[in-house]
C-alpha positions in Angstrom: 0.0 0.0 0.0 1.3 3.2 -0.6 -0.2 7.2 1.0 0.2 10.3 -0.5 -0.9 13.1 0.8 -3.6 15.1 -1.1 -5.4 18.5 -1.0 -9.2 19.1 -0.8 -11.4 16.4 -4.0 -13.0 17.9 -6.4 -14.4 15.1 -8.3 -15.9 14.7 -11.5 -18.9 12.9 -10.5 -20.4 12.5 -6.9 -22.8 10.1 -5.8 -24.8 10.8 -2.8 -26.2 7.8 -1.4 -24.7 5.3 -4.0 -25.9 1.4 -4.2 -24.0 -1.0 -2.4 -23.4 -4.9 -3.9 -22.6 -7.9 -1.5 -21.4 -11.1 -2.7 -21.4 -14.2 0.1 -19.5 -17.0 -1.6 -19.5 -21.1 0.1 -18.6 -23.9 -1.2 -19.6 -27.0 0.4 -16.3 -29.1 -0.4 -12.7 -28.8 -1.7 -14.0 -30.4 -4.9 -16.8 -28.3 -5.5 -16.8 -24.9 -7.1 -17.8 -21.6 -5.3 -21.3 -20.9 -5.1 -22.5 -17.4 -5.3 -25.8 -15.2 -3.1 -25.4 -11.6 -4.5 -27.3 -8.8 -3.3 -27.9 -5.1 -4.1 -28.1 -3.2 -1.2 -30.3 0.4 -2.3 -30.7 3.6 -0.2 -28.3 2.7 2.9 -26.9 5.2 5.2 -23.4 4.6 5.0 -21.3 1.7 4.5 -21.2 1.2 8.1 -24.9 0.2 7.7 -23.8 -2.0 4.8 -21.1 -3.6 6.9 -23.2 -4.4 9.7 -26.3 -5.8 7.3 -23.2 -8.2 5.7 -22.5 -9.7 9.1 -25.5 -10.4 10.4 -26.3 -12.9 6.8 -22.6 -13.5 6.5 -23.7 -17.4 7.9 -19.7 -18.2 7.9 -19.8 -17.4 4.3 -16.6 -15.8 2.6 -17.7 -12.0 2.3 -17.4 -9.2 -0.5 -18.6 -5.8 -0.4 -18.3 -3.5 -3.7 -20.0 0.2 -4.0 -21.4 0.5 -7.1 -19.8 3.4 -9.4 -22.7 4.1 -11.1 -26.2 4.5 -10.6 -28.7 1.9 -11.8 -32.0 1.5 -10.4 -33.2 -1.8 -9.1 -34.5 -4.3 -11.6 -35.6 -8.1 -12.1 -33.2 -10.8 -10.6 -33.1 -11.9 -13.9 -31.6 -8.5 -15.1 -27.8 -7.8 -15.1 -26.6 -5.0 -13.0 -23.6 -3.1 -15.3 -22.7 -0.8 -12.7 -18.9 -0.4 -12.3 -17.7 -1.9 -9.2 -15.2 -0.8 -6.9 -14.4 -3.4 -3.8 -14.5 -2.1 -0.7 -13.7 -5.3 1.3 -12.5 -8.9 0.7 -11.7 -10.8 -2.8 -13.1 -13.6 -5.0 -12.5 -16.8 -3.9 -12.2 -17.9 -7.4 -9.4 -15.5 -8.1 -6.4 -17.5 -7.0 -3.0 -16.3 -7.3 -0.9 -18.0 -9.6 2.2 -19.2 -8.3 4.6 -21.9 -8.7 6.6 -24.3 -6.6 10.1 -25.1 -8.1 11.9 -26.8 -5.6 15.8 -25.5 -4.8 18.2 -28.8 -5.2 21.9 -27.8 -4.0 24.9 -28.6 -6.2 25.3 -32.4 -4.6 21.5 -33.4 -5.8 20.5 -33.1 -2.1 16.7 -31.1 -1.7 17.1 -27.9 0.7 14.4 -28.0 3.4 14.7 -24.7 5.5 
């Protein structure tokens, strides 16, 4: 993470009381895939209000809270939301690092274990 400091915003675009989008993911198993409950939270307070609302359904779950950048009015379920998202807390389970392990032999064939 990096700070710098900064004088007084003057943003393009302000949002007053923007949408908020909660994603709970579970997965039963190691061998199953990620399930997903996604909700739109409309007309909250603040995000401390969001925050709290997350915990109380969290039920264990793995948590993600976005604001949305845009505003969209509420629609079907069955209805896309396109806002842009900006995450506020956690990540997507699904989104695994890549990495490799390459193991360090010495010069006599012999594995180092640290």
């Amino acid at each position: 993470m990096r700070v710098v400091a900064t004088v007084h915003a003057e943003p393009r675009q302000s949002i007053g009381s923007p949408s908020f989008r909660v994603h709970f993911w579970e997965r039963t198993s190691a061998e199953r895939a990620w399930n997903l409950d996604a909700f739109v939270l409309i007309g909250a307070r603040d995000v401390g209000e969001v925050l709290r609302w997350a915990e109380e359904h969290a039920r264990g779950r793995h948590l993600e809270i976005f604001v949305e950048g845009d505003e969209q009015p509420a629609s079907r379920f069955d209805v896309p939301r396109t806002a842009a998202l900006l995450r506020l807390l956690g990540s997507d389970p699904n989104e695994v690092a890549s990495t490799a392990t390459v193991p360090f032999v010495r010069a006599e064939g012999k594995p180092h274990r640290p």
